[in-house]
N, C-alpha and C positions, 0 to 999 in steps of 0.2 A: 627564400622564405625570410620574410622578417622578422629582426630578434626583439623580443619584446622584455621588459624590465617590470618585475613582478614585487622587487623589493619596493618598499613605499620609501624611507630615506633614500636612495638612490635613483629613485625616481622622484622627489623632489628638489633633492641636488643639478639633476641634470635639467628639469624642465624649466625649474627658480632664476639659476645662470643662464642660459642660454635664451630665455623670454627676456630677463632684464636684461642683457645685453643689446639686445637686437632693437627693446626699448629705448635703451640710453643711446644707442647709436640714432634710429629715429630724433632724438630728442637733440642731442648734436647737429645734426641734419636741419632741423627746424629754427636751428639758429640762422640758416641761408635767406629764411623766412621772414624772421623778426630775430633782433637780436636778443633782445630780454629777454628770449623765451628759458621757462625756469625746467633745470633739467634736474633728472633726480639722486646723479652724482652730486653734484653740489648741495641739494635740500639735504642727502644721509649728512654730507660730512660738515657741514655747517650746524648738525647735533653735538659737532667735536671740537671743534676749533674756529679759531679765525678768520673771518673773511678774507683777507689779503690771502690765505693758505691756499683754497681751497683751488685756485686757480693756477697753481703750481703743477709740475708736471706728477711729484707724489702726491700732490693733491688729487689728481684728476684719476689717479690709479687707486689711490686709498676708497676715493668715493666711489668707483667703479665696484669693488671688492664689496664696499659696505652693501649697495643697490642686493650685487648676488644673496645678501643675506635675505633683505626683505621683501625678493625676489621669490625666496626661500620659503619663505612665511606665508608669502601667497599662495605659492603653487602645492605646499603643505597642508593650509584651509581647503583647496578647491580638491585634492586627490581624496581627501576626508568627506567632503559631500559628495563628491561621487561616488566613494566606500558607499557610503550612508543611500543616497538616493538610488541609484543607480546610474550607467557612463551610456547615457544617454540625451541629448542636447548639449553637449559637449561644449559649445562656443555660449550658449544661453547660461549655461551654468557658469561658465570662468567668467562670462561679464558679471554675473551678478556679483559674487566673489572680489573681483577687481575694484568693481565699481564701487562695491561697498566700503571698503578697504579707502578708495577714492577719495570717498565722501567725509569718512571717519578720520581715518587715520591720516591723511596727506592731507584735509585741508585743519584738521587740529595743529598739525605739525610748523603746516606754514602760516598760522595765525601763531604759535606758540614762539617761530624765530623770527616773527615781524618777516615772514619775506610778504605776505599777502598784502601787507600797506605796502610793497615795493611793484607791484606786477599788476600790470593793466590785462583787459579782458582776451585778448589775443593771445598774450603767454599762456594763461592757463586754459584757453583752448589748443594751444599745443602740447601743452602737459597732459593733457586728459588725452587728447589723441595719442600720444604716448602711450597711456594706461591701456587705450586700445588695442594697441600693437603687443604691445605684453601680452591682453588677454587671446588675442587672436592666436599669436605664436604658441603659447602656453593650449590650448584647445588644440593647436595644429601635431602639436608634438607629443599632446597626449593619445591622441587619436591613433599615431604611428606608433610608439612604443608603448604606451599602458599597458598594462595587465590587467583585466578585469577577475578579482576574484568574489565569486559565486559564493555566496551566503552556504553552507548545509544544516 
């Protein structure tokens, strides 16, 4: 039987981390691709420090960390509308959620630290593919452990 995780912080925890990681790893990856491509360890930790840092081996682990937060925030929004709607279209719902997020929050961010004057159209078609893989994982893993609790 599968165990399923009925707390919503802990089930945020687990889905936030383990979606952005598998994200930041794709996004790693797409560097084999294009090198520029903008990953989103670097965009967190470049809200904190440095350029020169960020490329550093505590850099690369600091910005890993920071992602699990807003990783966090995602998969915190999207377990709340499923509360709300119902845990049904599971991958439809986490895109929306992602993407919005996307749209908002990531391309404010990178007009806010000038990377978006820095990145041609290929990076952040890798990036956004990224935001895919978050929202896929995130939708895959909720599907496995969620909890759906019933309104009474």
């Amino acid at each position: 039987m599968m165990q399923k995780i009925s707390d919503r912080i802990i089930l945020t925890i687990f889905i936030g981390s383990i979606s952005a990681q598998i994200a930041n790893i794709f996004g790693y990856l797409s560097r084999f691709i294009h090198e520029s491509t903008v990953v989103m360890p670097e965009v967190a930790l470049k809200t904190f420090t440095r350029s020169y840092e960020i490329y550093s081996i505590l850099g690369i682990i600091f910005g890993n960390i920071l992602t699990y937060t807003v990783g966090g925030i995602f998969a915190f929004v999207y377990i709340m509308i499923l509360d709300f709607t119902g845990w049904q279209h599971l991958w439809l719902k986490s895109f929306v959620v992602t993407n919005g997020g996307f749209m908002v929050g990531t391309s404010l961010a990178l007009q806010l630290l000038g990377i978006a004057k820095e990145t041609d159209l290929l990076s952040i078609i890798l990036f956004y593919l990224a935001h895919i893989t978050f929202l896929t994982v995130a939708a895959f893993l909720i599907n496995r452990f969620g909890y759906f609790i019933e309104n009474s």
